[in-house]
PyMOL Python script that loads the backbone (N, CA, C, O; Angstrom):
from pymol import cmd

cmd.read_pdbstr("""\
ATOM      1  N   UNK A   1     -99.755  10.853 -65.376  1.00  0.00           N
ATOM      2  CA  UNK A   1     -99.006  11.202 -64.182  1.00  0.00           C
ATOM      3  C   UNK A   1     -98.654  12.690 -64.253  1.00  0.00           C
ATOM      4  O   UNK A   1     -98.064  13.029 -65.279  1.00  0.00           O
ATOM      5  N   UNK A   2     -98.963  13.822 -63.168  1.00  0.00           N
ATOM      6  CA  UNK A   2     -98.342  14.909 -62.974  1.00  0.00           C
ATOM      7  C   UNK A   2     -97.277  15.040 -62.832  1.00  0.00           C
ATOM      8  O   UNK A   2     -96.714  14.443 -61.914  1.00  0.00           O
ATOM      9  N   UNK A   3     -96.611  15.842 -63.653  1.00  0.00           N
ATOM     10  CA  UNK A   3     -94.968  15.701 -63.726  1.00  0.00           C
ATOM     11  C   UNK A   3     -95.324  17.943 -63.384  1.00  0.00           C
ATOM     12  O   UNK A   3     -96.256  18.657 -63.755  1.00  0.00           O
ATOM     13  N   UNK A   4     -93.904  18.305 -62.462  1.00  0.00           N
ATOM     14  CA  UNK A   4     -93.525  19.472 -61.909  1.00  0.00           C
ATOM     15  C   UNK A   4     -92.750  19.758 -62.594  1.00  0.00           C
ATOM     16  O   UNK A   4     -92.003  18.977 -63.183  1.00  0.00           O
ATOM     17  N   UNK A   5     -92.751  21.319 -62.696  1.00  0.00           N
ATOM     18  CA  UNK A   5     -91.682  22.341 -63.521  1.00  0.00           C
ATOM     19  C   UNK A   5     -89.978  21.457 -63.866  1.00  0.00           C
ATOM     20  O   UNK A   5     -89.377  21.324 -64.932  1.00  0.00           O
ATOM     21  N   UNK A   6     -89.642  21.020 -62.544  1.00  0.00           N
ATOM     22  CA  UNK A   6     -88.494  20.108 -62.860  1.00  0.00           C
ATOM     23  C   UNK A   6     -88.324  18.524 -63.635  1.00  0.00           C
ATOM     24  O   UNK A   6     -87.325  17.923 -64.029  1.00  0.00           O
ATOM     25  N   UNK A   7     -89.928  18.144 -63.646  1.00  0.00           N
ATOM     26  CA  UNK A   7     -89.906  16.891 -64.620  1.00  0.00           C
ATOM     27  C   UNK A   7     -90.226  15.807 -63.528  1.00  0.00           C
ATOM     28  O   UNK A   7     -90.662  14.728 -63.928  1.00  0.00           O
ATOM     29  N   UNK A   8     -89.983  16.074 -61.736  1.00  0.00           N
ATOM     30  CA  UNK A   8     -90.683  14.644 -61.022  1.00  0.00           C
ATOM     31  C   UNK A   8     -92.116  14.729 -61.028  1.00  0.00           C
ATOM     32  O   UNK A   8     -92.718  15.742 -61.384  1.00  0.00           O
ATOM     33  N   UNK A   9     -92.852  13.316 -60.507  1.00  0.00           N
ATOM     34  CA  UNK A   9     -94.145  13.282 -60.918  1.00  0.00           C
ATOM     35  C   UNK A   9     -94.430  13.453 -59.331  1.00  0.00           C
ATOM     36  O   UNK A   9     -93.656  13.928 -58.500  1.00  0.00           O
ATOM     37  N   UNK A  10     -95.454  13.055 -59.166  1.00  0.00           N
ATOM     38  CA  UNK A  10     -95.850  13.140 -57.880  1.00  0.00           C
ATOM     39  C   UNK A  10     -95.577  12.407 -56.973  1.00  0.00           C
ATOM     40  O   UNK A  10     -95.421  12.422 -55.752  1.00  0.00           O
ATOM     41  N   UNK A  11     -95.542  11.588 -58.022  1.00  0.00           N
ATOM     42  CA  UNK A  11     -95.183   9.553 -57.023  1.00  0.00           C
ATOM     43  C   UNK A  11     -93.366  10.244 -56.723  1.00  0.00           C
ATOM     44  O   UNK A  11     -92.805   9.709 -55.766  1.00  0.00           O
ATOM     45  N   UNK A  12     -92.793  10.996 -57.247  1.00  0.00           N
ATOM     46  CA  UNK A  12     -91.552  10.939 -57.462  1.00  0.00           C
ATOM     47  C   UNK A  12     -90.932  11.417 -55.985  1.00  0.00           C
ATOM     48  O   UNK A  12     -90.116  10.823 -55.281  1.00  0.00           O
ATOM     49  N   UNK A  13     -91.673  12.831 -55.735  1.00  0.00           N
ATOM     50  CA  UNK A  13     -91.582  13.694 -55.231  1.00  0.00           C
ATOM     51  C   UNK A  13     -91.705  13.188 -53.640  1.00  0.00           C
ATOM     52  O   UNK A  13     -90.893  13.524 -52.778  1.00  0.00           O
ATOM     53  N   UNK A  14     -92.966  12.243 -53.378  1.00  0.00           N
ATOM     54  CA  UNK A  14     -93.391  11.824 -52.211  1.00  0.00           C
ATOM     55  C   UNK A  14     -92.513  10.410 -51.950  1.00  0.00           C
ATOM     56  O   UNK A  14     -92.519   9.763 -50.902  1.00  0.00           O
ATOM     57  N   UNK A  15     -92.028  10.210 -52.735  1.00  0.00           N
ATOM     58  CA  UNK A  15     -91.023   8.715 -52.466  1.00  0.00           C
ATOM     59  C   UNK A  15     -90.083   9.890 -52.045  1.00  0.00           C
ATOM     60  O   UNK A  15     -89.941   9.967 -50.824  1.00  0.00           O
ATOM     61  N   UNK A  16     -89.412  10.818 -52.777  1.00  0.00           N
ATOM     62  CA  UNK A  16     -88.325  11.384 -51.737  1.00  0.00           C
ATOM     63  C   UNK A  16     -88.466  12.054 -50.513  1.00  0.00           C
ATOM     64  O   UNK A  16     -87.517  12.174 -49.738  1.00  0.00           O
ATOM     65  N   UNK A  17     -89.768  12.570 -50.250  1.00  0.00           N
ATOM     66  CA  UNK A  17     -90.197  12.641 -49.174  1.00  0.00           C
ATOM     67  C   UNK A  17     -90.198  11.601 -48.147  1.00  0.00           C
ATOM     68  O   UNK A  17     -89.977  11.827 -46.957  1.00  0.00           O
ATOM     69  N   UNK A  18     -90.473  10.375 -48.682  1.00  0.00           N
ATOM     70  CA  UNK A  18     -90.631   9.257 -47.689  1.00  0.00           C
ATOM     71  C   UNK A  18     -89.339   9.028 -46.846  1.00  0.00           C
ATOM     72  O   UNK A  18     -89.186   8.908 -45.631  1.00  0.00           O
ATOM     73  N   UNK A  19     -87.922   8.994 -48.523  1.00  0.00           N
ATOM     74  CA  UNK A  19     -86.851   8.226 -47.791  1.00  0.00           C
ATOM     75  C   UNK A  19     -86.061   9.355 -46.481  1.00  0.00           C
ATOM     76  O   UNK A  19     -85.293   9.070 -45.562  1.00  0.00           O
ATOM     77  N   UNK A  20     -86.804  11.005 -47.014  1.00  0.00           N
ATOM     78  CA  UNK A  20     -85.813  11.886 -46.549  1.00  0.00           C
ATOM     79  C   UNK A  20     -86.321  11.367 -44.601  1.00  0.00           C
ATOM     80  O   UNK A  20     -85.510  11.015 -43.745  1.00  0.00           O
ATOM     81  N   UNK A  21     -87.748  11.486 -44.426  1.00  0.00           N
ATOM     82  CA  UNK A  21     -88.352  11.342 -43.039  1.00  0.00           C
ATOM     83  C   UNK A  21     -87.847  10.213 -42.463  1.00  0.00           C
ATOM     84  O   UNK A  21     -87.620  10.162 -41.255  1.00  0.00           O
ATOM     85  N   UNK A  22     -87.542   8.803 -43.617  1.00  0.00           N
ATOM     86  CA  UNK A  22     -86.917   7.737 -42.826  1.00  0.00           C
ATOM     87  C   UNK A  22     -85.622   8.179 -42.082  1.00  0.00           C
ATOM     88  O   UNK A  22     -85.347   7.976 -40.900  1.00  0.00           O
ATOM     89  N   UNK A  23     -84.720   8.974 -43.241  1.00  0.00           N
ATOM     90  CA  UNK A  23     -83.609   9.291 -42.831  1.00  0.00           C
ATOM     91  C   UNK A  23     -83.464  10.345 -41.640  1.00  0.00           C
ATOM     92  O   UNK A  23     -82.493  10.435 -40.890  1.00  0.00           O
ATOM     93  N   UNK A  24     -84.491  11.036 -41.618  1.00  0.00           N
ATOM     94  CA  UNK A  24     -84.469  12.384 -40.390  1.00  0.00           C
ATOM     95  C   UNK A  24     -85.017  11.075 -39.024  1.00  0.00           C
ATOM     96  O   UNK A  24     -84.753  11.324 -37.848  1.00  0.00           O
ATOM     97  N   UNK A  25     -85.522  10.184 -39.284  1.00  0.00           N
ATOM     98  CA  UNK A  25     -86.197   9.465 -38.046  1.00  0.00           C
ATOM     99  C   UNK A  25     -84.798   8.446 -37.328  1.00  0.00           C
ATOM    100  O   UNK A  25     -84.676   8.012 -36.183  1.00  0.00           O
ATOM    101  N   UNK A  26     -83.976   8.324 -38.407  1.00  0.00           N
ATOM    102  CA  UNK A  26     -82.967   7.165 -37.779  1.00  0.00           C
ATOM    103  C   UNK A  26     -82.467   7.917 -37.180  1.00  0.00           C
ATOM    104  O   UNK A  26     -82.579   7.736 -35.968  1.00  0.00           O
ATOM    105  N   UNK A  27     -81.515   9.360 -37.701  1.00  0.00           N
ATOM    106  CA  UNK A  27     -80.518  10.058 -37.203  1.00  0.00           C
ATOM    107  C   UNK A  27     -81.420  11.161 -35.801  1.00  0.00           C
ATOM    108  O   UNK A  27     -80.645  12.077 -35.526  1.00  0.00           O
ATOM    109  N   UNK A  28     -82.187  11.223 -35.304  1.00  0.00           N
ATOM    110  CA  UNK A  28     -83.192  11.579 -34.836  1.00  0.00           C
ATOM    111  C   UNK A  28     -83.130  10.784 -33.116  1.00  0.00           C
ATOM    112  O   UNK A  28     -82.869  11.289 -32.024  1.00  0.00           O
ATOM    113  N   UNK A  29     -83.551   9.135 -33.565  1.00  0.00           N
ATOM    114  CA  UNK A  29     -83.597   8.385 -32.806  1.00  0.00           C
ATOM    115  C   UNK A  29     -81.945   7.768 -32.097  1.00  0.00           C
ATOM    116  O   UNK A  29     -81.758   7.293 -30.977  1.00  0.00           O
ATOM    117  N   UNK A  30     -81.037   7.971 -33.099  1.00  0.00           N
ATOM    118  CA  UNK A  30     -80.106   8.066 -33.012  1.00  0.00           C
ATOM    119  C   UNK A  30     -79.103   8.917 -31.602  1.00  0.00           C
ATOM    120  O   UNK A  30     -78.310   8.466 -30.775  1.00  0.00           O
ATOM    121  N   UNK A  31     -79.691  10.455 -31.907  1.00  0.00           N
ATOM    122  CA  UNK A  31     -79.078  11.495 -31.075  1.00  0.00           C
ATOM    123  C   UNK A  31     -80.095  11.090 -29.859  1.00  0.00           C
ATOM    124  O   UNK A  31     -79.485  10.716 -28.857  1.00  0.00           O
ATOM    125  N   UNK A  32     -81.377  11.087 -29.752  1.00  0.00           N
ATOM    126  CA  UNK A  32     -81.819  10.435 -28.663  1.00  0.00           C
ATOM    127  C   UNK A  32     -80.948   9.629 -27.662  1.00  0.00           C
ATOM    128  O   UNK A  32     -80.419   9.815 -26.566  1.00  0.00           O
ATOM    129  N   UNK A  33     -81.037   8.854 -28.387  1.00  0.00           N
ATOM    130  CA  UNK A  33     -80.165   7.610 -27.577  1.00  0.00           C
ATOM    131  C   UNK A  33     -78.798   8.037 -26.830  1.00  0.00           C
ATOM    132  O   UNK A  33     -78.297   7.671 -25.767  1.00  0.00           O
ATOM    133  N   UNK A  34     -78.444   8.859 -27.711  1.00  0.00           N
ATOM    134  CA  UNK A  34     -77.221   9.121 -27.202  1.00  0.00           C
ATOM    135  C   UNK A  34     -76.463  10.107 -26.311  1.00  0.00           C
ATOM    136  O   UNK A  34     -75.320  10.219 -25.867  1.00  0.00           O
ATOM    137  N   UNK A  35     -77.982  10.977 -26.238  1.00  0.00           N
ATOM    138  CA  UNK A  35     -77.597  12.145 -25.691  1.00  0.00           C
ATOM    139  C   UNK A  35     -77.624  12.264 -24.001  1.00  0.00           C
ATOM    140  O   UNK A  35     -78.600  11.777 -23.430  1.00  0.00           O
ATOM    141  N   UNK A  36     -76.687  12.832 -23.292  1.00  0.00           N
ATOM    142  CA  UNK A  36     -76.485  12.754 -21.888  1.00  0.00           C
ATOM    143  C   UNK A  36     -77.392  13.720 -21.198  1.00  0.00           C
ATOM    144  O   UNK A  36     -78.047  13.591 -20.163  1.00  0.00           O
ATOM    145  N   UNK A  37     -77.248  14.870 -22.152  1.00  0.00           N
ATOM    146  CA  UNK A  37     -78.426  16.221 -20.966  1.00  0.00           C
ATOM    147  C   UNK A  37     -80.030  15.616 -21.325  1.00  0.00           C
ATOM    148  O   UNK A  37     -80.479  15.511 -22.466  1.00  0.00           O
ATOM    149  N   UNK A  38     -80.459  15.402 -20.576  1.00  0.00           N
ATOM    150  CA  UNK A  38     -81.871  15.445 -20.338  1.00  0.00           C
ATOM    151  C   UNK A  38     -82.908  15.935 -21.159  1.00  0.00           C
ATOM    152  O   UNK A  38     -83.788  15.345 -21.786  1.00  0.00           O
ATOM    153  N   UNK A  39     -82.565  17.426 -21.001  1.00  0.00           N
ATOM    154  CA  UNK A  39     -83.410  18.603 -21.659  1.00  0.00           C
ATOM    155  C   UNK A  39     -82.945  18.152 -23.331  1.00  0.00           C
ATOM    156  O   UNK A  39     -83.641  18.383 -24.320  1.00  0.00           O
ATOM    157  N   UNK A  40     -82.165  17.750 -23.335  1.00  0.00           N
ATOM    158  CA  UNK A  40     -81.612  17.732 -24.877  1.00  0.00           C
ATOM    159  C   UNK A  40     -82.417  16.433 -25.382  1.00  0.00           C
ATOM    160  O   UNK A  40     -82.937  16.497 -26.496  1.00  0.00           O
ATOM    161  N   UNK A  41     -82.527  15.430 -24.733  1.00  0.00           N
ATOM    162  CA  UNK A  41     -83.058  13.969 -24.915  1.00  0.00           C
ATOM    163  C   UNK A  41     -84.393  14.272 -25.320  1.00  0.00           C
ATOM    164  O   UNK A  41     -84.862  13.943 -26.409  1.00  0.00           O
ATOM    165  N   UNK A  42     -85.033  14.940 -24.381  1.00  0.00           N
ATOM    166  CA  UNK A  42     -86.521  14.979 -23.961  1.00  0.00           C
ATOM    167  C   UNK A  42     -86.719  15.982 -25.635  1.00  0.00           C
ATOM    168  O   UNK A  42     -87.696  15.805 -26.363  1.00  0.00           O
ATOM    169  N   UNK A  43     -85.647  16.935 -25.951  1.00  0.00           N
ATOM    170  CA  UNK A  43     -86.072  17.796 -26.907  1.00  0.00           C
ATOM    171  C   UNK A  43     -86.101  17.123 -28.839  1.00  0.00           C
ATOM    172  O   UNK A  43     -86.653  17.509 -29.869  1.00  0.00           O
ATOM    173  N   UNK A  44     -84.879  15.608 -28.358  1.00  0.00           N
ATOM    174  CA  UNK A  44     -85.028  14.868 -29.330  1.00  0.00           C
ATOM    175  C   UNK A  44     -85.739  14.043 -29.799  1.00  0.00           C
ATOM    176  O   UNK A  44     -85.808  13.602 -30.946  1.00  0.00           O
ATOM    177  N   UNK A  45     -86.432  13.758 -28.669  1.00  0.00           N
ATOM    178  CA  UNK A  45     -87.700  12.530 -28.641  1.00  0.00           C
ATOM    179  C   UNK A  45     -88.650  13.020 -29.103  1.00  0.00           C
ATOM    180  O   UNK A  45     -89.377  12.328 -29.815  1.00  0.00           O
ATOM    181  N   UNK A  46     -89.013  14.629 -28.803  1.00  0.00           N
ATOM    182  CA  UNK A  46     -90.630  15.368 -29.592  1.00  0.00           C
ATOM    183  C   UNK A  46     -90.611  15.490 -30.820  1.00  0.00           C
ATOM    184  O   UNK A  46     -91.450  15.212 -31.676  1.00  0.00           O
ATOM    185  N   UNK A  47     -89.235  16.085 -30.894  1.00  0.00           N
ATOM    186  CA  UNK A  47     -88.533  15.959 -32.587  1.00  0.00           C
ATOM    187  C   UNK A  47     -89.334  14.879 -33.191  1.00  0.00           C
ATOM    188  O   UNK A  47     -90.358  14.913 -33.873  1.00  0.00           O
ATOM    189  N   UNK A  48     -88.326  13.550 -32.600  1.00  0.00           N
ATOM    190  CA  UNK A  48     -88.242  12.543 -33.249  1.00  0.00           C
ATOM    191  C   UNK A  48     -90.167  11.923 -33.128  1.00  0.00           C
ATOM    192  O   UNK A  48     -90.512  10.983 -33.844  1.00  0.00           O
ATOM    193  N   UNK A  49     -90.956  12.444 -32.387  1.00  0.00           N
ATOM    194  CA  UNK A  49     -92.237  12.043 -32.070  1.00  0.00           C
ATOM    195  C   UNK A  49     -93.180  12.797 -33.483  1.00  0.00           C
ATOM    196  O   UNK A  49     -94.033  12.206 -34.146  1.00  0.00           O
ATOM    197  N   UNK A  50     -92.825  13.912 -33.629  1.00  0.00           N
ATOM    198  CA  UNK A  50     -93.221  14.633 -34.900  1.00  0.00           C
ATOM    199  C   UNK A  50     -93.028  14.317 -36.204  1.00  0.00           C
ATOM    200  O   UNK A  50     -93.747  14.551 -37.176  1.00  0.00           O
ATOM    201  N   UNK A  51     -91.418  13.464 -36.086  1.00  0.00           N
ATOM    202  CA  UNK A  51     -91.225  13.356 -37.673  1.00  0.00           C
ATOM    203  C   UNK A  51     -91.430  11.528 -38.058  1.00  0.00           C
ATOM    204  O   UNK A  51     -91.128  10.943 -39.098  1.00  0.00           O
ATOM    205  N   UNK A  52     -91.899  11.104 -37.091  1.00  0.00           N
ATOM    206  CA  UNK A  52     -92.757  10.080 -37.317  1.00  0.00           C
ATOM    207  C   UNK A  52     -93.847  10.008 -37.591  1.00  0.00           C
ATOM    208  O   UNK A  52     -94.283   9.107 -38.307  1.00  0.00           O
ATOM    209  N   UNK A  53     -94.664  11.068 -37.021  1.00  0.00           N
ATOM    210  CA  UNK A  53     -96.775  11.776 -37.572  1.00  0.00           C
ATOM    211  C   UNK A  53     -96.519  12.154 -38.881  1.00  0.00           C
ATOM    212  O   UNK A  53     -97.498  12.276 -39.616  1.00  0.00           O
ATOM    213  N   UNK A  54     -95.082  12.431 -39.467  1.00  0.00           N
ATOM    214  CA  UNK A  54     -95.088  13.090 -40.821  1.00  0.00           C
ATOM    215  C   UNK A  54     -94.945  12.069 -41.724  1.00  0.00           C
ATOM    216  O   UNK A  54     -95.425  12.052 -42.858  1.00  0.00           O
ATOM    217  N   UNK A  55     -94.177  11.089 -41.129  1.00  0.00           N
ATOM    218  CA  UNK A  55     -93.597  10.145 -42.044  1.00  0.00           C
ATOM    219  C   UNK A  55     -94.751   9.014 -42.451  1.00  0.00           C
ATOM    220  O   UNK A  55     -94.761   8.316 -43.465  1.00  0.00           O
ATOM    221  N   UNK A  56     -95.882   9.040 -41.184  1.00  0.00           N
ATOM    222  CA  UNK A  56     -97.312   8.502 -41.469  1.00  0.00           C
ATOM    223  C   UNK A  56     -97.917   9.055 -41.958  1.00  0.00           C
ATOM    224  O   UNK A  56     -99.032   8.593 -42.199  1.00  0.00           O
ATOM    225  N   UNK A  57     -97.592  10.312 -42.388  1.00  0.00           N
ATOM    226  CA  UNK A  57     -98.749  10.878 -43.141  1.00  0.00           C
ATOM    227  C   UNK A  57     -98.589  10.773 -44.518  1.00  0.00           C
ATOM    228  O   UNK A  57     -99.470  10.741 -45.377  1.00  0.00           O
ATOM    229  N   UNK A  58     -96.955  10.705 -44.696  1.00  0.00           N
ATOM    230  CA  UNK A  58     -96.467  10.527 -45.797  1.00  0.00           C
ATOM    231  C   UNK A  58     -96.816   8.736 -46.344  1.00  0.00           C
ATOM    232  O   UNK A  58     -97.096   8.524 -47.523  1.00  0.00           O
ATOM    233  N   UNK A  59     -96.768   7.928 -45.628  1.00  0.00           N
ATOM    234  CA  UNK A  59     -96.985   6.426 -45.997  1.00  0.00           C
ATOM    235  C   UNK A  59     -98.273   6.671 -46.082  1.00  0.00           C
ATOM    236  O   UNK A  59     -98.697   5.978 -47.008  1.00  0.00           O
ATOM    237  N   UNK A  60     -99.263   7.384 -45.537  1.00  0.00           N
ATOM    238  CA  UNK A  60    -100.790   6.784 -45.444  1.00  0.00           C
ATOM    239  C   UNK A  60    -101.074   7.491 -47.192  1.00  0.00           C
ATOM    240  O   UNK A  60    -101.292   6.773 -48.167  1.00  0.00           O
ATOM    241  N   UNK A  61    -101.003   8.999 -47.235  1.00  0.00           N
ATOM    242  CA  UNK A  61    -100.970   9.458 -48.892  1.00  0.00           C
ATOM    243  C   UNK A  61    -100.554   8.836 -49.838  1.00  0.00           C
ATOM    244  O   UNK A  61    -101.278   8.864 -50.834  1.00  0.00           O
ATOM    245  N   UNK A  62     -99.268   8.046 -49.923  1.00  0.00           N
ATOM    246  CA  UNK A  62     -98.939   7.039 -51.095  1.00  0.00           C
ATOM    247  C   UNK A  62     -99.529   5.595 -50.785  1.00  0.00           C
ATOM    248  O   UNK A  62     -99.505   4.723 -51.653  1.00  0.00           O
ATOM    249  N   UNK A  63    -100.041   5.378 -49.562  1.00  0.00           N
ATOM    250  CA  UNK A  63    -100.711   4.265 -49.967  1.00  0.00           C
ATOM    251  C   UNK A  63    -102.138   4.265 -50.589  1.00  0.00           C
ATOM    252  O   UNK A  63    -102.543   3.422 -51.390  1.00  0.00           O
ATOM    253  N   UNK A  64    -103.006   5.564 -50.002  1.00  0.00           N
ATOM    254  CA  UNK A  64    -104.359   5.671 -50.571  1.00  0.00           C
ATOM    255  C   UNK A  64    -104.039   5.999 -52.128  1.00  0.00           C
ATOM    256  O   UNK A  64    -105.069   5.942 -52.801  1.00  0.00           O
ATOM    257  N   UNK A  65    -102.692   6.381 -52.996  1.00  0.00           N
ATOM    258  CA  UNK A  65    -102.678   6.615 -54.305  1.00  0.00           C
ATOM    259  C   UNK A  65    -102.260   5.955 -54.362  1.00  0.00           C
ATOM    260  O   UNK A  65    -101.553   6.252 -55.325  1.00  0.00           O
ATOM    261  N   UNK A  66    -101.789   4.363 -53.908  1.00  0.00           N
ATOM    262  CA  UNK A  66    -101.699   3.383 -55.067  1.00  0.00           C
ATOM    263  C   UNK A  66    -100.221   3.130 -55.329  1.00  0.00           C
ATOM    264  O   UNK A  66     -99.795   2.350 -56.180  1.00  0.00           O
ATOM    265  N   UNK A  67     -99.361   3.998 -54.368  1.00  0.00           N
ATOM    266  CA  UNK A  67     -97.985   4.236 -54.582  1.00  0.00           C
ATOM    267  C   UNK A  67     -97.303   3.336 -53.601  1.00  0.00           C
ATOM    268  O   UNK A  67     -96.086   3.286 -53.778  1.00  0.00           O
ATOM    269  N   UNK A  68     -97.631   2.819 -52.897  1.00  0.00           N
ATOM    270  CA  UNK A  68     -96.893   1.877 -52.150  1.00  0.00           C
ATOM    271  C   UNK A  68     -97.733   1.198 -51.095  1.00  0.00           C
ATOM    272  O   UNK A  68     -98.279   1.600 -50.068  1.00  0.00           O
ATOM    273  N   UNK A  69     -97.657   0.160 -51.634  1.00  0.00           N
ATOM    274  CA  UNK A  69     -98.222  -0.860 -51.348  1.00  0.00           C
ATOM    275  C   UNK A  69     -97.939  -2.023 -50.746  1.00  0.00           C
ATOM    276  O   UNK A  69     -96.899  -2.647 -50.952  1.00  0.00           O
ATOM    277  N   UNK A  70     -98.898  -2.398 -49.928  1.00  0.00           N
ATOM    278  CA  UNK A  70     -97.819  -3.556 -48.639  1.00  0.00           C
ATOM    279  C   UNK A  70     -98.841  -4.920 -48.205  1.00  0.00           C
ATOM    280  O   UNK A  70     -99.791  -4.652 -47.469  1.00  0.00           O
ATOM    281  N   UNK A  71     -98.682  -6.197 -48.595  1.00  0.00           N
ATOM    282  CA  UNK A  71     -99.578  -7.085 -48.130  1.00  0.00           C
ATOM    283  C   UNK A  71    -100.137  -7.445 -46.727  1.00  0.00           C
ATOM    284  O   UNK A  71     -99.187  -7.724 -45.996  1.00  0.00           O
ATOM    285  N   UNK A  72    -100.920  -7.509 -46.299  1.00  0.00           N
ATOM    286  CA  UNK A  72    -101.236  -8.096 -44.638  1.00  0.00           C
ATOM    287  C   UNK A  72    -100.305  -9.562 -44.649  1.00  0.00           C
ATOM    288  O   UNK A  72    -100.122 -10.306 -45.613  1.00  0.00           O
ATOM    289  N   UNK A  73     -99.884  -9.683 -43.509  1.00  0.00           N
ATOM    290  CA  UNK A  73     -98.998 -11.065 -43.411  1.00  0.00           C
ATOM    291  C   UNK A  73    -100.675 -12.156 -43.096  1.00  0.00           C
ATOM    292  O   UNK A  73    -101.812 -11.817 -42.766  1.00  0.00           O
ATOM    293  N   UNK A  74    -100.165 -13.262 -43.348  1.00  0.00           N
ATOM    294  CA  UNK A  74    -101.678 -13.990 -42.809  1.00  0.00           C
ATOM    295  C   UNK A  74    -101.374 -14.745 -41.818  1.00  0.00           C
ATOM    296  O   UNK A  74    -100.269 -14.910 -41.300  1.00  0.00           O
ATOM    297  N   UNK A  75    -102.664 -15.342 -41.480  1.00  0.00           N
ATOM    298  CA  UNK A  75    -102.245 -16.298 -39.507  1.00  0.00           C
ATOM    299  C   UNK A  75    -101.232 -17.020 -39.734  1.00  0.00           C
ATOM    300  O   UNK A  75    -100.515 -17.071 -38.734  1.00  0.00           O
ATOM    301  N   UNK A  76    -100.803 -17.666 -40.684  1.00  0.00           N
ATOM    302  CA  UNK A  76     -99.494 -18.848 -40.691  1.00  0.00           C
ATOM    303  C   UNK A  76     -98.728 -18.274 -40.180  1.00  0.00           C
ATOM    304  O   UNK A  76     -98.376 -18.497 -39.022  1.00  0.00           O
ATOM    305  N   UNK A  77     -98.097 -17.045 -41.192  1.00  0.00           N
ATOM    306  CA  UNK A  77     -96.997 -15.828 -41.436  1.00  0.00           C
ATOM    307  C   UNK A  77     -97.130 -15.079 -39.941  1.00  0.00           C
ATOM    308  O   UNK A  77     -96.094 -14.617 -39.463  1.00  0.00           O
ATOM    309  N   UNK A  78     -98.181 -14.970 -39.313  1.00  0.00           N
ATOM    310  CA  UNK A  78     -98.332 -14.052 -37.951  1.00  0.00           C
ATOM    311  C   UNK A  78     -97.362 -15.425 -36.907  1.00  0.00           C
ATOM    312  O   UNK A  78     -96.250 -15.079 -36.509  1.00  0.00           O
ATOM    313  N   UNK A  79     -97.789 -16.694 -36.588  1.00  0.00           N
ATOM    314  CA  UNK A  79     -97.897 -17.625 -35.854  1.00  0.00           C
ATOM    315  C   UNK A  79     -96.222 -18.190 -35.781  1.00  0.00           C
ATOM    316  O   UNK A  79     -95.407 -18.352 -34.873  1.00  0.00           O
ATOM    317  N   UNK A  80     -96.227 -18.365 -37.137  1.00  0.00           N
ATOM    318  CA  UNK A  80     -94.402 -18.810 -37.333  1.00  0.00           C
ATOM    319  C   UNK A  80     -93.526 -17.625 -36.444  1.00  0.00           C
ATOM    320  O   UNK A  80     -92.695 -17.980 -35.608  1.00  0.00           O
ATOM    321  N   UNK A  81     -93.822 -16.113 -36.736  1.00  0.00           N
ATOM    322  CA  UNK A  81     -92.974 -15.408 -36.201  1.00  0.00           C
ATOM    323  C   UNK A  81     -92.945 -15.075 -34.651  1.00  0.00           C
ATOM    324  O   UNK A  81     -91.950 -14.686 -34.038  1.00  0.00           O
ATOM    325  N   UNK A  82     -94.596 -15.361 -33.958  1.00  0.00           N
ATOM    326  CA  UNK A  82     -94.620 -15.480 -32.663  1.00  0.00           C
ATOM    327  C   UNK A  82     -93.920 -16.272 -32.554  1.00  0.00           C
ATOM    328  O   UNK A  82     -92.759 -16.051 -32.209  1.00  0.00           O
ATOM    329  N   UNK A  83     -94.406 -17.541 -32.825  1.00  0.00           N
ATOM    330  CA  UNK A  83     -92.846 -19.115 -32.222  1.00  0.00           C
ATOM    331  C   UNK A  83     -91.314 -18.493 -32.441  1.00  0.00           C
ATOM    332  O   UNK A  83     -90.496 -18.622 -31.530  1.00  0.00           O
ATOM    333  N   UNK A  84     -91.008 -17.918 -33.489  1.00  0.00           N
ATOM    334  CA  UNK A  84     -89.558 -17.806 -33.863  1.00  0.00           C
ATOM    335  C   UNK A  84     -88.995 -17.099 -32.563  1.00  0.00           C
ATOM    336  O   UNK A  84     -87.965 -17.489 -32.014  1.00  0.00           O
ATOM    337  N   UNK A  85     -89.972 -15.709 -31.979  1.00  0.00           N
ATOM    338  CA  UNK A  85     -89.751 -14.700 -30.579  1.00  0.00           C
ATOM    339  C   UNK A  85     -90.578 -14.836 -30.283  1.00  0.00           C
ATOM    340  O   UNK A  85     -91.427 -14.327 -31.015  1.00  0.00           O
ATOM    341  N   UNK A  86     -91.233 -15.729 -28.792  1.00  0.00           N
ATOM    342  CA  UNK A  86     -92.222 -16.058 -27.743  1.00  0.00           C
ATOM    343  C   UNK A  86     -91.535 -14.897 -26.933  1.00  0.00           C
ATOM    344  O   UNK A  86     -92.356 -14.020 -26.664  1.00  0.00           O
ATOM    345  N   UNK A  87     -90.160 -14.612 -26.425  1.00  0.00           N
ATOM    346  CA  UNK A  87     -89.780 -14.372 -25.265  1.00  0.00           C
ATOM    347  C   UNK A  87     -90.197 -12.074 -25.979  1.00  0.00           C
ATOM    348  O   UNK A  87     -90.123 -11.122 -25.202  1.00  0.00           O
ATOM    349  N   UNK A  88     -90.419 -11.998 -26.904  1.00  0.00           N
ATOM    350  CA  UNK A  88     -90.912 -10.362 -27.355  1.00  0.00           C
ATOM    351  C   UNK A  88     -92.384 -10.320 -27.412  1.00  0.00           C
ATOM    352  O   UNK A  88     -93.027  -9.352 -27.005  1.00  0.00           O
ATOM    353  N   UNK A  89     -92.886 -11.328 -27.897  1.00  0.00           N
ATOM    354  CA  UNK A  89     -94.496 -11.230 -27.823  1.00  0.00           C
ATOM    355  C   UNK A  89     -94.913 -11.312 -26.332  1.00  0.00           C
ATOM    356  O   UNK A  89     -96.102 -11.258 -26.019  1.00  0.00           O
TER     357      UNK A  89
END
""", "prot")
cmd.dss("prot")
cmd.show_as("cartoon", "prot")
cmd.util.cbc("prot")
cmd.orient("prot")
């Protein structure tokens, strides 16, 4: 594992990358929501439209290295959760 002048490895570095974009995306989507001027909304949403392309870029890199990893649900697992919410699907 590549470890940096400060001692994180790579995996280290891009996990804090991950949680920081989660965290810029809530508080992000957040001011969206909440905001009354227009121009301000519209300016939070591109924001918030950008630091979601980052935050995929960031999940797609640790998943092609092996760093986080996520199962496909299968038809049972798909089917149960349509029935559970018919009225969202």
């Amino acid at each position: 594992m590549n470890q940096n002048a400060q001692g994180l490895s790579e995996k280290e570095i891009f996990q804090d990358c991950l949680s920081s974009q989660k965290f810029l995306t809530t508080n992000y989507n957040t001011f969206a929501g909440e905001c009354v001027n227009e121009q301000l909304r519209s300016a939070f949403l591109n924001i918030l439209d950008d630091e979601h392309r980052i935050q995929a870029d960031i999940f797609n890199d640790m998943s092609a290295n092996g760093w986080y990893q996520t199962q496909p649900a299968d038809q049972q697992q798909i089917q149960q959760v349509k029935q559970k919410f018919p009225a969202q699907m």
